[in-house]
VEXDREN-2710 file (C-alpha; in Angstrom, 1 decimal):
% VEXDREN-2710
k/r/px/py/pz
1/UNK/0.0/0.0/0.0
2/UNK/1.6/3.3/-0.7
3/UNK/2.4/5.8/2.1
4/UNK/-0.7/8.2/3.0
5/UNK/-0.6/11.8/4.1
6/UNK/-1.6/11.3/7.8
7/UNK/-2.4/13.9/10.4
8/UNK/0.4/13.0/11.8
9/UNK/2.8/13.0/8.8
10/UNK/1.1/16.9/7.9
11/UNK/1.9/17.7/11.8
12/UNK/5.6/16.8/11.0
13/UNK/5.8/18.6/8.0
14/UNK/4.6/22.1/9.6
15/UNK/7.0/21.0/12.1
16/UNK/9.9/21.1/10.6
17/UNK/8.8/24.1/8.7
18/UNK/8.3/26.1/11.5
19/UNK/11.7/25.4/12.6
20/UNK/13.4/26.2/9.5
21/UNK/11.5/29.3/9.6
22/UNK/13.6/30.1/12.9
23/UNK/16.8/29.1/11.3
24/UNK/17.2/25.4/12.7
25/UNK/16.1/23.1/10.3
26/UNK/16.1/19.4/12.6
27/UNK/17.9/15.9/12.2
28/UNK/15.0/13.3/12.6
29/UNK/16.5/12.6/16.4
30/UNK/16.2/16.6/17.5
31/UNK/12.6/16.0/15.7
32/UNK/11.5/12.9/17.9
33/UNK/12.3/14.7/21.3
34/UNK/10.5/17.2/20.3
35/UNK/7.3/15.6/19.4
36/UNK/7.9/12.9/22.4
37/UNK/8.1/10.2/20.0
38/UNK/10.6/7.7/19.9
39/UNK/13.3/8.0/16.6
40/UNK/12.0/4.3/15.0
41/UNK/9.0/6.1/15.0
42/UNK/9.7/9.2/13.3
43/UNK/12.0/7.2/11.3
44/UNK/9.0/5.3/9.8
45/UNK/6.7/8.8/9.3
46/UNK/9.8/10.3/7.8
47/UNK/10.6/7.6/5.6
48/UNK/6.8/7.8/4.4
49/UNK/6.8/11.5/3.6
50/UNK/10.5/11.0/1.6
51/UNK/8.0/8.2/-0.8
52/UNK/5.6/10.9/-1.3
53/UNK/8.5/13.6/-2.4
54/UNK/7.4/16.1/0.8
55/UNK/10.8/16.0/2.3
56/UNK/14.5/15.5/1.4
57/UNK/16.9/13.8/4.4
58/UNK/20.9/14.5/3.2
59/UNK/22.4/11.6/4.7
60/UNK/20.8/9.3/7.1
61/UNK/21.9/11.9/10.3
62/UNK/21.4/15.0/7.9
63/UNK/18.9/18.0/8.7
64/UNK/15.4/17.7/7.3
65/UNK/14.4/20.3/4.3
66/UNK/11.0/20.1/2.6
67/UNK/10.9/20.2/-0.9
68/UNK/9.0/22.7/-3.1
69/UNK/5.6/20.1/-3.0
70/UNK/6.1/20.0/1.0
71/UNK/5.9/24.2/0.5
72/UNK/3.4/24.4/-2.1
73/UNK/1.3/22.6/0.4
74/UNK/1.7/23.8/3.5
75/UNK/0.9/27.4/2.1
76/UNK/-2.9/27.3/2.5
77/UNK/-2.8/29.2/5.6
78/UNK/-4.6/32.8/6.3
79/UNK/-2.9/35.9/4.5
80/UNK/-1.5/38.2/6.7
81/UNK/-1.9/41.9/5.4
82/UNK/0.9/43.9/7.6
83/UNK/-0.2/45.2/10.6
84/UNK/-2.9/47.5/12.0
85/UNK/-3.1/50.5/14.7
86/UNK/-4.5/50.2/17.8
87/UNK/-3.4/53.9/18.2
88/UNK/-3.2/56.4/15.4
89/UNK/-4.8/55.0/12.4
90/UNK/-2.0/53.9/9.2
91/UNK/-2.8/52.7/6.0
92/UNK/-3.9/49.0/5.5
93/UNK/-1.8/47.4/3.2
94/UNK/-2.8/45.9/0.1
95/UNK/-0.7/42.6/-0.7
96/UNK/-0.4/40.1/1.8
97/UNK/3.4/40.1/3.7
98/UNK/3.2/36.7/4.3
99/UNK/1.3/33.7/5.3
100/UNK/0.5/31.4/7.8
101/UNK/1.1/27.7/7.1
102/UNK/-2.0/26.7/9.4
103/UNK/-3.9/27.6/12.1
104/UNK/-2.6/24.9/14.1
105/UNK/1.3/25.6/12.8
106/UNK/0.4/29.1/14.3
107/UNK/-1.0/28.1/17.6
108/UNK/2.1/25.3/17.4
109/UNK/-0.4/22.6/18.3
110/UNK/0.5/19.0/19.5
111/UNK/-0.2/15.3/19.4
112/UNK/-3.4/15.2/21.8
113/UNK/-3.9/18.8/22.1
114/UNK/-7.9/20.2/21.8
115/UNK/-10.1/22.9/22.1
116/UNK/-12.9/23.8/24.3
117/UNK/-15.4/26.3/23.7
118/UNK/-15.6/28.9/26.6
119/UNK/-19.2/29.6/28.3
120/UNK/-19.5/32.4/30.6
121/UNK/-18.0/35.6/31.3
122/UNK/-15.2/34.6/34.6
123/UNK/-11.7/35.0/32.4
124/UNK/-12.8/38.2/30.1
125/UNK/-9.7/39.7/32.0
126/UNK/-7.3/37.8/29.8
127/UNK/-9.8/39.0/26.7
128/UNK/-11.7/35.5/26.8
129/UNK/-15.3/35.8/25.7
130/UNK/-18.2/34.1/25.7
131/UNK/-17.8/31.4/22.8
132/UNK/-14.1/31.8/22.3
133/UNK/-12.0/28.9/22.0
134/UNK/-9.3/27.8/24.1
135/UNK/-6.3/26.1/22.8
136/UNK/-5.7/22.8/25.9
137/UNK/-2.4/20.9/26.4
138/UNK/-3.2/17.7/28.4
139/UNK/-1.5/17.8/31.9
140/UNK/-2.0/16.4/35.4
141/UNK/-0.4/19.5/37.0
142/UNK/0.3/23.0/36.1
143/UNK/2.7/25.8/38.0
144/UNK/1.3/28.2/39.8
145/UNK/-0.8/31.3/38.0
146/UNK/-1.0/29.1/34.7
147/UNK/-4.6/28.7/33.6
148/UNK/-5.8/25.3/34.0
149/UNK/-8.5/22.9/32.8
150/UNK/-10.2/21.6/36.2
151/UNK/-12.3/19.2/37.4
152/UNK/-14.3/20.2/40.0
153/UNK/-15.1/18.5/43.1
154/UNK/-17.9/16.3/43.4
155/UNK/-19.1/18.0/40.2
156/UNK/-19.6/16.1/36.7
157/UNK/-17.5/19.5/35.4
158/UNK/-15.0/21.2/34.8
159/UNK/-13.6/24.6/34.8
160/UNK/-11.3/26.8/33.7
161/UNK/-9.3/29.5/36.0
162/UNK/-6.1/30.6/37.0
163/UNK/-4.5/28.2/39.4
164/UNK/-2.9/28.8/42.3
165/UNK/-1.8/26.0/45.5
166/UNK/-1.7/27.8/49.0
167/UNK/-0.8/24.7/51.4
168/UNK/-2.9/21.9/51.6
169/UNK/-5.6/24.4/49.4
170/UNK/-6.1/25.0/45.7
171/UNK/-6.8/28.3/44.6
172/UNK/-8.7/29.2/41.6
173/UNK/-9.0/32.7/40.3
174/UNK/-11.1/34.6/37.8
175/UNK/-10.0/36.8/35.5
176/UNK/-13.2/39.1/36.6
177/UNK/-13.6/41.4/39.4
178/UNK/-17.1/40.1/39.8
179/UNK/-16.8/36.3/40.4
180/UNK/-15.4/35.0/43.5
181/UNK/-12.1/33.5/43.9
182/UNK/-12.9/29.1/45.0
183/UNK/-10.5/27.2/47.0
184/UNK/-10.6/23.4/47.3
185/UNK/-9.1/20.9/49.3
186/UNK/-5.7/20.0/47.1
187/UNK/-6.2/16.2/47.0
188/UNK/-9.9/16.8/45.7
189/UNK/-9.1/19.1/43.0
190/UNK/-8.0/17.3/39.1
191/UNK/-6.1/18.9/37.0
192/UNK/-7.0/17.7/33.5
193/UNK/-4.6/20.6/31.1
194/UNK/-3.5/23.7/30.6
195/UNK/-4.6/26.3/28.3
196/UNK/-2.1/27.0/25.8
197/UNK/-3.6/29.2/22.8
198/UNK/-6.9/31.0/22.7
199/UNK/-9.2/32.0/19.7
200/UNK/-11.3/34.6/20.0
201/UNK/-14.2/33.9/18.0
202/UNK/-16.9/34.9/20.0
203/UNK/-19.2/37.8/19.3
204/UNK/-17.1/41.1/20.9
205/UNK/-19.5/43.0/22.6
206/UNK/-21.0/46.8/22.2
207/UNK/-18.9/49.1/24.5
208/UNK/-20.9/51.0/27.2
209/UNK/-19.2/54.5/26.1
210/UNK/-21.7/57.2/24.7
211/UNK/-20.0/58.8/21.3
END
């Protein structure tokens, strides 16, 4: 059976793109601790995209370079047109600079990552609104003041705040003046990820200023 273009296999390649972007293109070993995988593993993904001309390996130890088809691909991403004010007002350009190879290159999502859909108004403080979406890395324990996916006590639910441990205690915080802070017995409290990414595509609402 020929090689297929996985998830996996396009993960890799916007991988390794995104790291010759920053000037280190990897050997498949600096690859495999990176991912967490082990190197007979990448070995067989990387073998896989070589069949389907996506990548070019310069020795068996070389660094990894995609190949024109790899980059031809991996360009579907949003245009990016310059930059905008957020103080005095400059012209918007008319040509794209550049563009992103994904949304999940971007965000520089993971094996197992996933999104949650916010409801409720407790972390608008941080700019998280109502219907946003919140970019999770699966974790059993987060350091203090990261924002955390948590299972509540005795609750089919979970939640997410700031998190913060104070003794025996867990500590979680709002990112809104108006919802109370909750604290938790430590060894009651599950700690299921933490939010790495957000994406705000809830409805922004009207400002209460008078023009």
């Amino acid at each position: 059976m020929p090689p297929r273009l996985t998830a996996l296999r396009l993960n890799l390649l916007r991988t390794i793109a995104r790291l010759i972007q920053g000037g280190a293109p990897p050997t498949a070993a600096e690859l495999a601790r990176l991912l967490g995988l082990t190197e007979a593993t990448i070995s067989t993904h990387l073998a896989a995209l070589t069949a389907l001309g996506l990548i070019h390996r310069p020795g068996a130890r070389g660094r990894l370079q995609l190949t024109d088809e790899a980059h031809a691909l991996l360009e579907t991403g949003i245009p990016i047109y310059g930059q905008i004010a957020a103080g005095p007002p400059t012209l918007a350009e008319q040509a794209p600079d550049r563009r992103t190879p994904s949304l999940d290159a971007l965000l520089g999502v993971q094996e197992g990552d996933y999104l949650l859909e916010v409801r409720g108004e407790s972390m608008t403080g941080i700019g998280l609104m109502d219907g946003d979406l919140v970019l999770v890395r699966p974790a059993s324990d987060v350091m203090d003041g990261e924002i955390a996916v948590v299972l509540l006590p005795d609750e089919n639910t979970a939640t997410l705040k700031r998190l913060y441990r104070l003794l025996d205690e867990i500590v979680l915080e709002s990112e809104n003046p108006a919802m109370a802070r909750l604290s938790f017995p430590a060894d009651q409290v599950v700690v299921q990820g933490r939010m790495i990414g957000r994406l705000g595509v809830g409805a922004p609402k009207r400002s209460s200023r008078r023009r």
